[in-house]
N, C-alpha and C positions, 0 to 999 in steps of 0.2 A: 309425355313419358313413353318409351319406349319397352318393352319386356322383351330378354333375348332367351330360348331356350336352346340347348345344342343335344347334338346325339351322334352316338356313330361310332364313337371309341370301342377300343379293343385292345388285348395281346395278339401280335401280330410276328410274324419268321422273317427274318431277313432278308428283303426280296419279294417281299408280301405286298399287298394291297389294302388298302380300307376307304372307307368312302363314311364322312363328318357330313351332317346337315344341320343347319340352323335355322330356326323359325323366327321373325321380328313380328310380334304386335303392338297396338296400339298405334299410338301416331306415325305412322311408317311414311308420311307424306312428305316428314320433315329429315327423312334421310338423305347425306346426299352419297353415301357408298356403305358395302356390308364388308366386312374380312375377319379373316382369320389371324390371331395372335395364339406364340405357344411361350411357355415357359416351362425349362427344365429347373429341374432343385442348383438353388443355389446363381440359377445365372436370371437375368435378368428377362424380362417379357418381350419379345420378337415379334417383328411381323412376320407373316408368312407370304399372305397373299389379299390381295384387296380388289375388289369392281366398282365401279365407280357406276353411278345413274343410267350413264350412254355408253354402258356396257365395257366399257376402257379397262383393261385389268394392270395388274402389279405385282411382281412376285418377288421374294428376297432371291439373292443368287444360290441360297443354298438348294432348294425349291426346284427351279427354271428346270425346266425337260421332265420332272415327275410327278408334280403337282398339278392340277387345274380344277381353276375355281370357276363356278358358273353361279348362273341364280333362276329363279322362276323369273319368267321376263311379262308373264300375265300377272301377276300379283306384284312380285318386285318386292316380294316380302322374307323370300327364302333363300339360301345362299348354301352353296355345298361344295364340301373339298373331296377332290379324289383325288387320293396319295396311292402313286404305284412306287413300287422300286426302294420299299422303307428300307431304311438304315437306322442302327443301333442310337445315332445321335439325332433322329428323329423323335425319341421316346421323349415325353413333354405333356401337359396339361394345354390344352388345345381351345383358345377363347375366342366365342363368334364377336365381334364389332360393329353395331352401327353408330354410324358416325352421323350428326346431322349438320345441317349446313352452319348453324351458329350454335357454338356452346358444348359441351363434353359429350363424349361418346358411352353410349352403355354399353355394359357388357353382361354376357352370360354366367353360370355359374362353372362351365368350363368340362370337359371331357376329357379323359386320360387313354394316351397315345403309347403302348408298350411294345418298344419293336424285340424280340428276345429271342433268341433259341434253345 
């Protein structure tokens, strides 16, 4: 078992910044990447951006040039997004991922992204 906590959200100005952290306990041995998924009302759940074991990242195209994801690379247990350059259609409930190498991934209870003026 895996327990995800997230943290970081906020109401944020167009053009703003915010920086999402996620904490993974428990069996963390058996991950084999951490990411981030959001979901707006009404649309479906997205990836955003993902790291993989050996450090490999993934981002959706919407993302690429203002997002970046990193992780604690001594624990390998924490993962964090810093989103510069928000936009109005970044606003979304914002869920951390780990994934392990065999069988369903957990997730968090999820953080809310409000980009607004």
């Amino acid at each position: 078992q895996v327990h995800i906590v997230e943290s970081g959200g906020g109401l944020v100005q167009p053009g703003g910044s915010l920086s999402l952290s996620c904490v993974a306990s428990g069996n963390i041995f058996s991950i084999m990447s951490l990411g981030w998924y959001r979901q707006a009302p009404g649309k479906q759940r997205e990836l955003v951006a993902l790291i993989f074991n050996d450090g490999e990242t993934n981002y959706s195209d919407s993302v690429k040039g203002r997002f970046t994801i990193s992780r604690d690379n001594a624990a390998k247990n924490s993962v964090f997004l810093q989103m510069n350059g928000l936009k109005a259609e970044d606003t979304a409930r914002y869920y951390c991922n780990a994934q392990p190498w065999v069988g369903a991934g957990y997730w968090g209870e999820g953080t809310q992204v409000t980009v607004s003026s």
